[in-house]
C-alpha distance (Angstrom), angle and dihedral (degrees) to the residues before:
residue distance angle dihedral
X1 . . .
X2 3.58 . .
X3 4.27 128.0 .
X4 3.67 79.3 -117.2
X5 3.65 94.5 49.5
X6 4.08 89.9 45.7
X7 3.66 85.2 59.4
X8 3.35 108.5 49.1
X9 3.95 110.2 30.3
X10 3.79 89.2 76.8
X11 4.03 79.4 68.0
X12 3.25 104.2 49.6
X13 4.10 111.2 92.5
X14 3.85 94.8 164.3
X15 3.53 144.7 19.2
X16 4.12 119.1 -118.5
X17 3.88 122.4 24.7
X18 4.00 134.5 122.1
X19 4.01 108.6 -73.2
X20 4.23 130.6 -177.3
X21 3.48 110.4 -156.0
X22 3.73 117.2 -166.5
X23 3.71 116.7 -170.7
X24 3.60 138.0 178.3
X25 4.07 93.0 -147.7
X26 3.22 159.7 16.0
X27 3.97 97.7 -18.0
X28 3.45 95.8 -98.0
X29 4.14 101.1 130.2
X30 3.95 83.4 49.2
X31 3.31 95.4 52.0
X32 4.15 95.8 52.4
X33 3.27 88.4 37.7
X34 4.07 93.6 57.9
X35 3.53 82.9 45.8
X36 3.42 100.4 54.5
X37 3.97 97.0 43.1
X38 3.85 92.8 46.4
X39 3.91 137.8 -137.6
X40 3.44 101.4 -52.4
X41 3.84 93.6 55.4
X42 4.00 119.3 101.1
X43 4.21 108.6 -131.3
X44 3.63 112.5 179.2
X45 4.08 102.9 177.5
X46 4.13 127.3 -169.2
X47 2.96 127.9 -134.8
X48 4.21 122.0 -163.8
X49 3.56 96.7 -148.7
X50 4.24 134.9 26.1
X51 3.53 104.1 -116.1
X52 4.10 87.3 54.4
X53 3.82 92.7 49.0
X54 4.05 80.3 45.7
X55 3.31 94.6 55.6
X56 3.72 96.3 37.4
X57 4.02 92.2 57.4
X58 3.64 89.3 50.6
X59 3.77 92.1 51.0
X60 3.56 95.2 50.5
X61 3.94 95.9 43.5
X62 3.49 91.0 60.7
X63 3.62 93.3 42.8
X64 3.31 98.7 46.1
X65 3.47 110.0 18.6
X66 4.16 96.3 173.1
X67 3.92 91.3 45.5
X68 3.66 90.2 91.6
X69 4.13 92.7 112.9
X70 3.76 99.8 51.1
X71 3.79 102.3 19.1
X72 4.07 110.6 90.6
X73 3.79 136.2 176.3
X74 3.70 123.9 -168.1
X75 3.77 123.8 -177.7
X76 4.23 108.5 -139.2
X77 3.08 135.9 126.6
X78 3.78 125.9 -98.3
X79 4.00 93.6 -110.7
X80 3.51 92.2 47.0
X81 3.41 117.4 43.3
X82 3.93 117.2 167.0
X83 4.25 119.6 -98.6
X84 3.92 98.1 -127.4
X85 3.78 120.8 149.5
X86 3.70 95.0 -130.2
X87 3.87 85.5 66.1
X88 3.73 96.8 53.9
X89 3.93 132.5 84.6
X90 4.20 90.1 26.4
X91 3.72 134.8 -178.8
X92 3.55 91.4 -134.5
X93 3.71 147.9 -21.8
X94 3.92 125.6 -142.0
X95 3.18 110.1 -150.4
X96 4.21 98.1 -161.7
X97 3.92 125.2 -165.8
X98 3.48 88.1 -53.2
X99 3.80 112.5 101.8
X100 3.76 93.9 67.8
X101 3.90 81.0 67.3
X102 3.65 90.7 67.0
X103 4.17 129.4 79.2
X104 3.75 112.4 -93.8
X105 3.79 94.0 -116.1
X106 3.78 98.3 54.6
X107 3.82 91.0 53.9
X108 3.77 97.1 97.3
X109 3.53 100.1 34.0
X110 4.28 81.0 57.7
X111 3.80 99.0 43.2
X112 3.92 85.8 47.9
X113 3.71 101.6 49.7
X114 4.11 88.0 48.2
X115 3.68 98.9 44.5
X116 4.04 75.7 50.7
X117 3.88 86.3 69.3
X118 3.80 101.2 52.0
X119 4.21 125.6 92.0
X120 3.36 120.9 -113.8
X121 4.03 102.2 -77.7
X122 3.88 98.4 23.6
X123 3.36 122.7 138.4
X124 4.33 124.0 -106.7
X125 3.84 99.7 -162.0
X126 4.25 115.9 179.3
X127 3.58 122.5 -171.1
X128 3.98 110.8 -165.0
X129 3.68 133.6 156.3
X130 3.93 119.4 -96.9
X131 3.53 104.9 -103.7
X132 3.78 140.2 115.3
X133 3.68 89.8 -171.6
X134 4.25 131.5 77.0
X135 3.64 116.9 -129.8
X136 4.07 133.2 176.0
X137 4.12 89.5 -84.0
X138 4.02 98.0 32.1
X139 3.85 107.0 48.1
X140 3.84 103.2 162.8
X141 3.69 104.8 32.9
X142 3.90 122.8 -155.6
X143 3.65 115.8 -158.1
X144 3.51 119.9 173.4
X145 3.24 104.2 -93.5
X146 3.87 96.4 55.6
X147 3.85 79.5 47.5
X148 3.86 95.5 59.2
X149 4.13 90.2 39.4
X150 4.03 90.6 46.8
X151 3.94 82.6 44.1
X152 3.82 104.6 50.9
X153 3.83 87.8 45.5
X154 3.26 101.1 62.9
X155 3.85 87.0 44.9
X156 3.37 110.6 -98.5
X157 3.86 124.6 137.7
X158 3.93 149.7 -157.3
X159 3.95 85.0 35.8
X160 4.07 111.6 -175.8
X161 3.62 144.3 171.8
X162 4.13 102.3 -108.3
X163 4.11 92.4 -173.3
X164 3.78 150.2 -41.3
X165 3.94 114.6 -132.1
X166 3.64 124.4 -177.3
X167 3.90 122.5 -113.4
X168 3.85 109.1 178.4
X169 3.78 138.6 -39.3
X170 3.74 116.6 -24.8
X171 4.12 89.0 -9.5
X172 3.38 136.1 99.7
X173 3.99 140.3 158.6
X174 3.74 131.4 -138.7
X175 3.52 137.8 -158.1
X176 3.50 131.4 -141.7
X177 4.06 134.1 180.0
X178 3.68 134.4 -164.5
X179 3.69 130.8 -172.4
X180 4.08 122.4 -131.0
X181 4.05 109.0 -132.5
């Protein structure tokens, strides 16, 4: 398995559903996650900039090369993500690396509006690196407890810690789920 794959299994209670994936990179979260929902799940992932929802397309092509029904990328920004019906009334959301990206004051108005788009009993997963502290690459830190205050806010319940996996010297990244009521 994958670091991604470490981190979000522990989320994963069944296979299928409608998912959002928002992530930061590469496309690597969407990709495990596709993985670990299966082929007859519908992933739609954002990406914030075009070279990243580039690069994410051509990742998941080649990965999945029949997923081109039910496997989506969009290019928006975090802040701005389009109104469409297929992205309301989700199974889950996946929140990837990303949120750190974003200034500190916007972070509950975000996590609000997207645990605004799940159905009652889907799944608000967030994958952040474990730090309380800024630095140069991680400018708006979200440690778990700012995810479970952010969380509970916007209404979401039965928030938990799913894991903590390694990813280099002196770093690590977490992931955390909540469930919308």
């Amino acid at each position: 398995m994958s670091v991604e794959s470490d981190l979000i299994q522990p989320g994963i209670y069944h296979r299928g559903g409608r998912w959002l994936v928002l992530d930061s990179g590469d496309g690597r979260f969407a990709l495990a996650l596709r993985a670990l929902v299966g082929p007859s799940a519908s992933v739609t992932s954002v990406a914030a900039d075009a070279h990243a929802a580039q690069r994410q397309r051509a990742a998941i092509a080649a990965r999945f090369p029949t997923a081109a029904d039910n496997v989506h990328v969009l290019n928006a920004p975090l802040e701005a993500l389009p109104d469409q019906p297929d992205l309301r009334d989700l199974d889950g959301i996946l929140l990837a690396d990303a949120l750190n990206h974003v200034p500190l004051q916007r972070h509950q108005a975000i996590v609000t509006a997207l645990a605004a788009r799940l159905r009652p009993g889907g799944a608000f997963m967030l994958i952040e690196h474990e730090r309380q502290r800024a630095s140069l690459r991680i400018r708006n830190p979200v440690d778990y407890e700012s995810f479970t205050y952010l969380a509970e806010t916007a209404g979401l319940r039965d928030v938990r810690r799913l894991a903590v996996v390694p990813t280099g010297l002196w770093r690590a990244m977490y992931s955390a789920i909540a469930v919308h009521p």
